[in-house]
C-alpha positions, 0 to 999 in steps of 0.5 A: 942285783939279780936277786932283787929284780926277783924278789921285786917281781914275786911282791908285785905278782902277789899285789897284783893277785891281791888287786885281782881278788879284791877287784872280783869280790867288789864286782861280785858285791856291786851286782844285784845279789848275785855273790850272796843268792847261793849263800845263807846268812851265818853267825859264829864265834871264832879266833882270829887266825890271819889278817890282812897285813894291810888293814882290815879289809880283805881276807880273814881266817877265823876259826878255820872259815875263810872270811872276806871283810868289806869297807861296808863291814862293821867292826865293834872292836872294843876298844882294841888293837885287830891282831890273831888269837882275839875272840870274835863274833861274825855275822855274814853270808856265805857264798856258793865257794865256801867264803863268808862276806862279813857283815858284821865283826865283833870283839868278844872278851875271852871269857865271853861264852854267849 
């Protein structure tokens, strides 16, 4: 049982770390373009490495970047399931702490070399 409580405690610590950051990056994006004043707009091409195992929003890795995805992110899917290994295209700002706020996310074929 002791086990349990444990495990029971790291999932919720690690929730709580996921409410922590996402609260923050809401905050930061509600203010008056103050997360994105530092940063410049950014497009490139990239796999996708990692995903939230959530849903869409939240942290990303595509092609070594670490991306953030908002509700406000638009994302062209193609018709196709989010998973690692796809091909993408993201449009965004990077803040002065390196991550990349996605604007805009699109699914390239493979053999998209554009």
């Amino acid at each position: 049982m002791r086990c349990f409580s444990t495990r029971s405690a790291l999932v919720a610590g690690v929730i709580a770390l996921a409410i922590g950051i996402g609260a923050g990056a809401i905050f930061a994006s509600q203010q008056t373009g103050a997360a994105f004043a530092q940063g410049g707009e950014i497009e490139f091409k990239g796999v996708v490495e990692a995903l939230p195992a959530t849903g869409p929003v939240g942290a990303w890795r595509v092609g070594g970047r670490d991306v953030w995805v908002t509700e406000q992110t638009e994302i062209d899917r193609e018709g196709r399931a989010l998973a690692p290994g796809l091909r993408v295209e993201v449009e965004g700002v990077t803040r002065s702490d390196g991550w990349i706020v996605a604007e805009e996310i699109e699914v390239k074929k493979a053999d998209d070399d554009d």
